[in-house]
KOLLUM-111337 format. One record per residue: x negated, y negated, z of N, C-alpha, C, O in turn. Coordinates in steps of 0.2 Angstrom, whole numbers, plus 5000, padded with zeros to 4 digits. Layout:
XYZXYZXYZXYZ;...
//
This chain:
435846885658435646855665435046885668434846935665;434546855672434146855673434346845682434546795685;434146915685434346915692433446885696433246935699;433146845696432546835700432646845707433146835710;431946865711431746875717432046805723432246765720;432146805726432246765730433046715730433346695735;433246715724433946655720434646695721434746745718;435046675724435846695727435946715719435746775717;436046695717436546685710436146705703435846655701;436246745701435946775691435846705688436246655689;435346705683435046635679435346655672435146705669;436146605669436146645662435546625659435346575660;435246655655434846655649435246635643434946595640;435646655641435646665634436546685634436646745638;436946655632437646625629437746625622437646585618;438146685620438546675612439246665611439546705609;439446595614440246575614440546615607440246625602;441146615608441346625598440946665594440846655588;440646735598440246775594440746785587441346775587;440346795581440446815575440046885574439446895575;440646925572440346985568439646995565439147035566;439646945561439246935556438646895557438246885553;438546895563438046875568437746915570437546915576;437546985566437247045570436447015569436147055565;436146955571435346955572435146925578435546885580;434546935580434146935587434346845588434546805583;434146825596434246755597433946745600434046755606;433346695599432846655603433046605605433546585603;432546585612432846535615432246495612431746515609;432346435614431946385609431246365612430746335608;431146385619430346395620430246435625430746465627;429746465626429746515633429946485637429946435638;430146555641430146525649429946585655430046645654;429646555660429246615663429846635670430146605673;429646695669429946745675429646775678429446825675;429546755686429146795691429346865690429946895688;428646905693428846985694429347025699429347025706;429647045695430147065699430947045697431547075698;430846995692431447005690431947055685431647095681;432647055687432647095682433247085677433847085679;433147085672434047045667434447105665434147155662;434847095665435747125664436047085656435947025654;436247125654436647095647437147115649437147175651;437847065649438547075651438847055642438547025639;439347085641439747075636440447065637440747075642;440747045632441647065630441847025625441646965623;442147065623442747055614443347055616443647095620;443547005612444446995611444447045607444247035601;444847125609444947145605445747175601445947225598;445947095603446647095603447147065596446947015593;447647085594448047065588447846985588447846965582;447746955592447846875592447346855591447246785592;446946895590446146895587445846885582445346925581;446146815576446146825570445446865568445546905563;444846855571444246905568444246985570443947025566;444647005575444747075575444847115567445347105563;444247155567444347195560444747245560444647295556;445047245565445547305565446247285566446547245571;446747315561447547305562447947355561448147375555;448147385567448447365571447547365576447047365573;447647355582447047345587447047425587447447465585;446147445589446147495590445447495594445047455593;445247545599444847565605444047565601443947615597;443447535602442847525599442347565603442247525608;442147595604441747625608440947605606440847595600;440447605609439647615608439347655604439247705606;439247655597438747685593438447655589438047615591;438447665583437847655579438347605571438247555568;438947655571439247635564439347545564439247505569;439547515557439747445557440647445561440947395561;440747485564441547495566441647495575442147485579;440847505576440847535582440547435586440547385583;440347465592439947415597439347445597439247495598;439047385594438247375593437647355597437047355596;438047315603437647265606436847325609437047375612;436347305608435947305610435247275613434647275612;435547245617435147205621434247215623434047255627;433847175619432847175618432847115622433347085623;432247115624432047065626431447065624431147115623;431047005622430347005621429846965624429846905625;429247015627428946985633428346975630428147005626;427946905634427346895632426746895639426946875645;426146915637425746885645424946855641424546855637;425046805649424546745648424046795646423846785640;423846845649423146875648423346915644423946935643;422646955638422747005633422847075637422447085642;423347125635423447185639423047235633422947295634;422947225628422647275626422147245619422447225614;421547245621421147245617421047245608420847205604;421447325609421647325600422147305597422247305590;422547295600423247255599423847295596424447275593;423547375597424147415593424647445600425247455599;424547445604425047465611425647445609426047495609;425947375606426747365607426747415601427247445601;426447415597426747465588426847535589427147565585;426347565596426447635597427047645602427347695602;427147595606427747575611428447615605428847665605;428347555600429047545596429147625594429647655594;428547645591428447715586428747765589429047805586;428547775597428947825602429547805605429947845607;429547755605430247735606430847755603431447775605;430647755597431047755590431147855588431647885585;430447885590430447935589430547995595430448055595;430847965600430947995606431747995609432048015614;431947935604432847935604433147915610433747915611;432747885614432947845621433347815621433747815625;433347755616434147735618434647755616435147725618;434747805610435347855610435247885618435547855622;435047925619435047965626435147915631435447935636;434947845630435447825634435947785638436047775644;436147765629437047775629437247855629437647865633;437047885627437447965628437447975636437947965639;436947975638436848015645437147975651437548005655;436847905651436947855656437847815655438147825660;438047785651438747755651439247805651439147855648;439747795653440447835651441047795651441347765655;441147785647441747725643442447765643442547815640;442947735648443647765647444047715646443847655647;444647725643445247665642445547675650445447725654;445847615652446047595657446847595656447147595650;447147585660448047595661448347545652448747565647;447947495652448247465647448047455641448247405637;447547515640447347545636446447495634446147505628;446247455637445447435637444947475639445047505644;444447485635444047515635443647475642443647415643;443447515646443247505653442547575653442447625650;442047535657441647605661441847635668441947615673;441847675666441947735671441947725677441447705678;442447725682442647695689441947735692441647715697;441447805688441047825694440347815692439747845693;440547755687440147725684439547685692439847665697;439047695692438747645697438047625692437547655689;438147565695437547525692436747535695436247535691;436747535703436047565705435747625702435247655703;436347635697435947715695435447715687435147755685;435647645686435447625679434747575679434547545674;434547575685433947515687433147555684433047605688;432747545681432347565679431747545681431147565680;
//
């Protein structure tokens, strides 16, 4: 979703009805599309992670938590931005981005730090009731 400045209501972006497992690769939309500054997008999810689930790879059902394994929840939501004008001359800035990025463990650190996933009464994995969202706005 794409929350912009001024607009009641989040813009979906981007929809994967009948996710497949087996669909773990990136997804373009079919042309650009521009968003004024200031906006800011949210990636919302959910799995049926239920017996009635002919794709649950799990039987009986069992609790998936956020990590790395093929067993776990993998969603990691990128985005890729582009701007009319050149931001860098030499053109290595996004590759040192990635390099620190990657060598700095930021987004381990923050799923470890920032999320806390508990089961709920009926046993769904839920975030944490003291879970707050303005705390995650960057």
């Amino acid at each position: 979703k794409a929350h912009v400045p001024g607009e009641q209501e989040p813009l979906l972006v981007v929809r994967v009805p009948q996710w497949d497992y087996n669909w773990q690769s990136s997804y373009e939309l079919q042309s650009p599309r521009r968003f004024p500054a200031g906006t800011r997008f949210e990636a919302e999810v959910s799995y049926d992670n239920s017996a009635a689930n002919p794709r649950n790879p799990f039987d009986p059902p069992q609790n998936v938590w956020h990590n790395e394994s093929i067993h776990d929840e993998m969603l990691l939501p990128m985005f890729t931005f582009a701007s009319e004008q050149p931001l860098d001359r030499k053109g290595d800035s996004f590759a040192n981005f990635i390099y620190w990025l990657g060598r700095s463990r930021f987004l381990r650190r923050l799923v470890d730090h920032r999320y806390k996933y508990v089961a709920d009464p009926q046993g769904n994995i839920v975030l944490s009731p003291d879970y707050d969202p303005a705390d995650h706005r960057y």
